[in-house]
C-alpha positions as CSV (number, residue, x, y, z in Angstrom):
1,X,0.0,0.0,0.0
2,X,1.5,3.4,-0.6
3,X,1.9,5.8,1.9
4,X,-0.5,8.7,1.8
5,X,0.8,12.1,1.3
6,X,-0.3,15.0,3.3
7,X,-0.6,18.3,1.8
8,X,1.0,20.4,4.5
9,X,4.2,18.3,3.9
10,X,4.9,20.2,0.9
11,X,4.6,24.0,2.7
12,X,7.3,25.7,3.9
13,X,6.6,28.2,7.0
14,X,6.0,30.8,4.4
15,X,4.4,29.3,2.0
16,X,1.5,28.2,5.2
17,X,1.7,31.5,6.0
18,X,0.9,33.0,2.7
19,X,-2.0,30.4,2.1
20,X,-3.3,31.6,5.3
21,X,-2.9,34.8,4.9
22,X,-5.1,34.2,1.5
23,X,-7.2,32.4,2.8
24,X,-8.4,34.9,5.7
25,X,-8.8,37.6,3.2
26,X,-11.8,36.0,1.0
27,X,-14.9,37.3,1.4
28,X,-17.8,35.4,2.5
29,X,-20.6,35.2,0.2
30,X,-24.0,36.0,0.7
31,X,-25.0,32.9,-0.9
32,X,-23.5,30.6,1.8
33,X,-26.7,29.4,3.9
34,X,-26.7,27.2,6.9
35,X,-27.3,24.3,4.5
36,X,-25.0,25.0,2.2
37,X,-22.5,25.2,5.1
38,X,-23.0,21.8,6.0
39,X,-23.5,19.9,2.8
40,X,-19.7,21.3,2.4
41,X,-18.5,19.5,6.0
42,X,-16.7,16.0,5.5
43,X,-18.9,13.1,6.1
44,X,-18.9,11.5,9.8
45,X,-17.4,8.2,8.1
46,X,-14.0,10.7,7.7
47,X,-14.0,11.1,11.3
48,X,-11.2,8.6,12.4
49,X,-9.0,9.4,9.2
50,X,-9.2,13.3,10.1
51,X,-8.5,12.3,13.6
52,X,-5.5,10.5,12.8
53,X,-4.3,13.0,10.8
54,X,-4.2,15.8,13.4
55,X,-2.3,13.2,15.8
56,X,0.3,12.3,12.6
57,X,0.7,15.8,11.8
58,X,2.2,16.6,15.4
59,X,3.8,13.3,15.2
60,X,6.0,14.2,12.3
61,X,7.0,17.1,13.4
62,X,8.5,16.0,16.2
63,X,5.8,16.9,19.4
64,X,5.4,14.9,22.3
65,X,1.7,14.2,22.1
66,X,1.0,12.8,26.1
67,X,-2.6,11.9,25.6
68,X,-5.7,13.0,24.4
69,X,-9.5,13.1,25.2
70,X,-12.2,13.1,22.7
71,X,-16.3,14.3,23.2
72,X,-18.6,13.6,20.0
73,X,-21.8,15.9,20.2
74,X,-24.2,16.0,17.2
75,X,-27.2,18.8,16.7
76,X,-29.9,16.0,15.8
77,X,-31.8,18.6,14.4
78,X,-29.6,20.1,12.0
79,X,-27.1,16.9,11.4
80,X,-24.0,18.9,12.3
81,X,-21.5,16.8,14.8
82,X,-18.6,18.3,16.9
83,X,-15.5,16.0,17.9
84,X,-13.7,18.0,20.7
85,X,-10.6,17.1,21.0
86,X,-8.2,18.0,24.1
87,X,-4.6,17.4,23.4
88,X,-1.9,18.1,25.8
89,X,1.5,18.7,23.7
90,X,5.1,19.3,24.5
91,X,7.6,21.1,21.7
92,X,9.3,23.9,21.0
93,X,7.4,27.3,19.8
94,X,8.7,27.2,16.2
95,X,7.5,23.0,16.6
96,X,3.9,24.1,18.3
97,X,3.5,27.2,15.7
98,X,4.1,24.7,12.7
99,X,1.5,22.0,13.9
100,X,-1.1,24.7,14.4
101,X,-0.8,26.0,11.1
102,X,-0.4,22.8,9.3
103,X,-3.3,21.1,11.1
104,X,-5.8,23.9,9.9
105,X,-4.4,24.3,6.3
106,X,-4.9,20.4,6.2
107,X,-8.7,20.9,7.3
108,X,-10.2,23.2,6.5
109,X,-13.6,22.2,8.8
110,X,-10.8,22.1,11.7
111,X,-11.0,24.9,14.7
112,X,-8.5,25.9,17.4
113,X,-10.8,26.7,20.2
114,X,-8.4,27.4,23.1
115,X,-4.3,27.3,23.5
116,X,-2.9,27.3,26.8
117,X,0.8,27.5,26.7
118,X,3.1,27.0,30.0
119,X,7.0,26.4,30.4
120,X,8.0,24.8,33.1
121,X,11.5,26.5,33.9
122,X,12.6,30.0,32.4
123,X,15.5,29.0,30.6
124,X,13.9,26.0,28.9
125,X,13.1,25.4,25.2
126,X,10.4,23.2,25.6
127,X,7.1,24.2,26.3
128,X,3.9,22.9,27.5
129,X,0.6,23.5,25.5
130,X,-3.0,22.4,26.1
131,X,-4.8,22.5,22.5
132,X,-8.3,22.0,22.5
133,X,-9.6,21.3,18.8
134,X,-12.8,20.7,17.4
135,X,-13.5,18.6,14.1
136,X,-16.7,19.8,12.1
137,X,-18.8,17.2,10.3
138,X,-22.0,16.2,9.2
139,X,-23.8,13.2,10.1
140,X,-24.4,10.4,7.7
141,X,-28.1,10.6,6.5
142,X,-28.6,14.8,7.3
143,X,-30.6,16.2,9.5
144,X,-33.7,15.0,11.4
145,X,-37.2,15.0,9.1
């Protein structure tokens, strides 16, 4: 089986950051409804693979990933489902700025919710982060009729 390439293994720091940067600055049509919204989230069945992704890409770059906690909430109403994900990291800055970027190039229905950074001792490289994501899909068969 080959392996699967990611796409943020191709960017360079400023290539991200100019996609990013691009990215931010398009405007948001009037057109875009709620529906339309999430007709355009991955499927739930792309859960696990988008999971493992986000753990891989901190992987490769070298972050100490000590565990993390997962709570799936769905809107039955609407079909939309929220995996929150609490991830407790340790890296350098450059290392911790990287993965952030990288993980929300590579998914675009990805958010960052909350970053708690800490360093243990002053003169250390190595810092401590609390990342809590959350993974946007839609549920397989819509919304309730």
């Amino acid at each position: 089986m080959k392996p699967r390439m990611l796409l943020w293994q191709n960017l360079t720091p400023a290539a991200l950051r100019r996609s990013l940067r691009a990215s931010a600055a398009l405007p948001v049509s009037a057109a875009q409804t709620p529906a339309a919204f999430l007709a355009a989230l991955p499927s739930s069945a792309e859960r696990q693979r988008r999971l493992a992704d986000l753990l891989e890409i901190g992987l490769r770059l070298g972050l100490e990933p000590q565990r993390s906690e997962q709570r799936l909430s769905a809107d039955a109403d609407t079909g939309l489902e929220r995996l929150r994900i609490s991830m407790p990291v340790q890296g350098s800055y450059a290392q911790l700025r990287h993965y952030l970027g990288a993980a929300l190039a590579h998914d675009p229905a990805l958010s960052l919710d909350r970053l708690h950074l800490r360093r243990q001792q002053r003169e250390s490289q190595a810092l401590q982060a609390e990342l809590v994501w959350t993974l946007y899909s839609r549920r397989e068969g819509g919304a309730r009729p």
